[in-house]
C-alpha positions as CSV (number, residue, x, y, z in Angstrom):
1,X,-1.4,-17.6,74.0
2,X,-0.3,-16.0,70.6
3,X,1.7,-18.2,68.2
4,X,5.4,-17.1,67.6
5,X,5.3,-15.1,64.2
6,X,7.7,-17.6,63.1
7,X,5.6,-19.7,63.2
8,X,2.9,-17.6,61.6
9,X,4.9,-16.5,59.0
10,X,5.2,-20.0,57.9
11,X,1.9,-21.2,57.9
12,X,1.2,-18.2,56.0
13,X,4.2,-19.1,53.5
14,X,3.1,-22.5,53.4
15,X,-0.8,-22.3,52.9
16,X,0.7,-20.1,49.4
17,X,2.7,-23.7,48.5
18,X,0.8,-26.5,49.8
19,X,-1.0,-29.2,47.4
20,X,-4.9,-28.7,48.5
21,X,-5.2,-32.5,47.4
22,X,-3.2,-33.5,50.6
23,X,-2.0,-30.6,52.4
24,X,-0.5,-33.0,55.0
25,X,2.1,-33.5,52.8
26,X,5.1,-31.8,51.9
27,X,5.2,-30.1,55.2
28,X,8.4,-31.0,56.3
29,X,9.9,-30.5,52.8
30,X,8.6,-26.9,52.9
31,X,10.1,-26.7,56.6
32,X,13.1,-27.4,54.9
33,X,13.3,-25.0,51.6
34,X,12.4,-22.4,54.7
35,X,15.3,-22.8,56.8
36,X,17.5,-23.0,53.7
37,X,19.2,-20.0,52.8
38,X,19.4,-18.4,49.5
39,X,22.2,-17.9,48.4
40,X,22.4,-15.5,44.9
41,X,26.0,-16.5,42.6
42,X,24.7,-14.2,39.6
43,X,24.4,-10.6,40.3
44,X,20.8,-10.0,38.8
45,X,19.5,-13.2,41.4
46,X,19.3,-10.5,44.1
47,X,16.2,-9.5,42.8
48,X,14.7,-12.9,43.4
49,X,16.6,-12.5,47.1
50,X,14.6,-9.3,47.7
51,X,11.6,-10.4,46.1
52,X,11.6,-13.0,48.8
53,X,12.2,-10.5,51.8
54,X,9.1,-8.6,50.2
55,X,7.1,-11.5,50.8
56,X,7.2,-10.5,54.8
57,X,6.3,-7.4,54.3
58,X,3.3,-8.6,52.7
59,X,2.7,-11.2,55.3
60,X,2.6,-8.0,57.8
61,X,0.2,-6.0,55.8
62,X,-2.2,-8.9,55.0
63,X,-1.8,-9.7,58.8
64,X,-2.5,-6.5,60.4
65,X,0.7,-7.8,62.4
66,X,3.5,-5.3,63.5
67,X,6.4,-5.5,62.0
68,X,9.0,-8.0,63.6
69,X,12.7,-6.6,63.4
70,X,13.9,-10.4,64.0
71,X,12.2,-11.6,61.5
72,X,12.7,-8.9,59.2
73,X,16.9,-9.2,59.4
74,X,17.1,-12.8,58.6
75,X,18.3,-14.1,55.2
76,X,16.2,-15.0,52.5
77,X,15.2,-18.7,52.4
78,X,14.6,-20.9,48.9
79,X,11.4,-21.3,49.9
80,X,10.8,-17.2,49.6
81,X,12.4,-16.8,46.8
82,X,10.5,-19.8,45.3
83,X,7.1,-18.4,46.4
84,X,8.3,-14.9,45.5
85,X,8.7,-15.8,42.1
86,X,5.4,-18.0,41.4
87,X,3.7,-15.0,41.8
88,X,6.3,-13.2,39.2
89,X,5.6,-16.0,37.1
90,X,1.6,-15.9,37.8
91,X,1.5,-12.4,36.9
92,X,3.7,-13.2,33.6
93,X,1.3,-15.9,32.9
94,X,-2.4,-15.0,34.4
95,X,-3.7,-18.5,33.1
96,X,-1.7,-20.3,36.2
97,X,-1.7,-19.7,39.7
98,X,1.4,-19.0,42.3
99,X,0.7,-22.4,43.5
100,X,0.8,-24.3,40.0
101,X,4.2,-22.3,39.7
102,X,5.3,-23.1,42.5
103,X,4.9,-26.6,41.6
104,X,6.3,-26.2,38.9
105,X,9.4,-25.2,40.1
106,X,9.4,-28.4,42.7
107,X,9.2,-31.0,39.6
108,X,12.1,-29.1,38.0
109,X,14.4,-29.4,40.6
110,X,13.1,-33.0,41.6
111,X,11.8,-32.0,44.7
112,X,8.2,-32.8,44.5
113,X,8.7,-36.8,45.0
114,X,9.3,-35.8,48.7
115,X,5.7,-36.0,50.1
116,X,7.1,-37.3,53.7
117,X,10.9,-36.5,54.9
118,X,12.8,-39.4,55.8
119,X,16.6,-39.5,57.0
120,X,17.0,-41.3,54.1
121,X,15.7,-38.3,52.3
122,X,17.5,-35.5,53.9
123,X,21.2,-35.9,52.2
124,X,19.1,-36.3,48.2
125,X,17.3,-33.0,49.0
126,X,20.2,-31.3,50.3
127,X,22.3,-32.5,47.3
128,X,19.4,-30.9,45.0
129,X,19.3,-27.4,47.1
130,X,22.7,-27.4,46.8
131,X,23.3,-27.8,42.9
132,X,19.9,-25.2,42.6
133,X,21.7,-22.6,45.1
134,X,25.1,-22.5,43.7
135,X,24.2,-23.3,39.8
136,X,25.6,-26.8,40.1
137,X,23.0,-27.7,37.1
138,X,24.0,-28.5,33.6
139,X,24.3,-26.0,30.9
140,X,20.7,-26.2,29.9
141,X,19.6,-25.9,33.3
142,X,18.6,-29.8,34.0
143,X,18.7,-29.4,37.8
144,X,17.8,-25.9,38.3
145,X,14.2,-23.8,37.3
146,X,13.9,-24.1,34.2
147,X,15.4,-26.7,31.9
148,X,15.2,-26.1,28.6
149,X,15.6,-28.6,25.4
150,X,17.5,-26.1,23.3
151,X,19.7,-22.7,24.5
152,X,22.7,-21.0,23.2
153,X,23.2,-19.7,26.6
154,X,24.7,-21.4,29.6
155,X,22.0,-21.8,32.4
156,X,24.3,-21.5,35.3
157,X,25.9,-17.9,34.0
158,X,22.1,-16.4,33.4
159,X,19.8,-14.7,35.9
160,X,16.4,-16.6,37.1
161,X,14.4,-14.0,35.3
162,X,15.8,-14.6,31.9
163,X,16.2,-18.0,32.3
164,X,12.2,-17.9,32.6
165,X,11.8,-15.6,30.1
166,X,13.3,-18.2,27.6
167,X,11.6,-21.3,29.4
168,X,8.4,-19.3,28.5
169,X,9.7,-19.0,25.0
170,X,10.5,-22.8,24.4
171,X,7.0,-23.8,25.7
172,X,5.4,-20.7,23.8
173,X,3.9,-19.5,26.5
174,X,5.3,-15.8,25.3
């Protein structure tokens, strides 16, 4: 009996994410950036949104799978668009991988301290999805992707890409 390409889809998103040190772990936190929509507030973030769609596109190449209409019309998740752009990032930055990125990205936004789910757990991670989604972050973008020490610019007004772009910068990784 053939998994449900839900199912596959995820395992494939997740082996991308998953810490090889305990890949137990974090599986229900990565369940949950995957049924979390995202949700784009600044008009360049649609990129990230469609980067994320992409993603399934490649999962159907890579797959030899035919393409699934279901899964093709449903909205992006944070978890896409977080994978999606760890491999922008890797590509910006060949000296680390999509999954160091992606990590990354999970000790920004406070995430990563969620190795197992518990009820407790579920109304913090919500609370951080929420103030990542719909730029609830400070002005230097504590909270979100990519905080930064020193910017002129407000975090929450500026797309994902150049809010990298200048993360980059203040850690001279340009």
């Amino acid at each position: 009996m053939n998994e449900p390409i839900e199912n596959e889809y995820f395992n494939w998103l997740f082996a991308k994410s998953y810490d090889r040190d305990n890949p137990r772990m974090y599986v229900d936190l990565i369940k949950i950036l995957h049924s979390t929509e995202f949700i784009w507030v600044v008009p360049g973030d649609k990129h990230r949104c469609d980067d994320g769609i992409e993603l399934r596109t490649d999962f159907f190449r890579e797959t030899r799978t035919e393409p699934d209409e279901a899964l093709m019309s449903q909205p992006c998740s944070v978890l896409e668009v977080l994978i999606a752009f760890a491999r922008r990032a890797n590509f910006q930055t060949s000296h680390m991988s999509l999954r160091k990125w992606f990590w990354i990205f999970m000790e920004n936004l406070l995430l990563d301290q969620y190795r197992q789910v518990t009820l407790t757990d579920l109304p913090k991670i919500n609370d951080i999805l929420n103030r990542f989604i719909w730029r609830l972050y400070d002005s230097h973008g504590f909270g979100g992707l990519f905080p930064l020490s020193h910017t002129i610019h407000d975090q929450r007004k500026v797309e994902i890409w150049y809010q990298f772009c200048e993360y980059l910068e203040e850690r001279g990784m340009m």
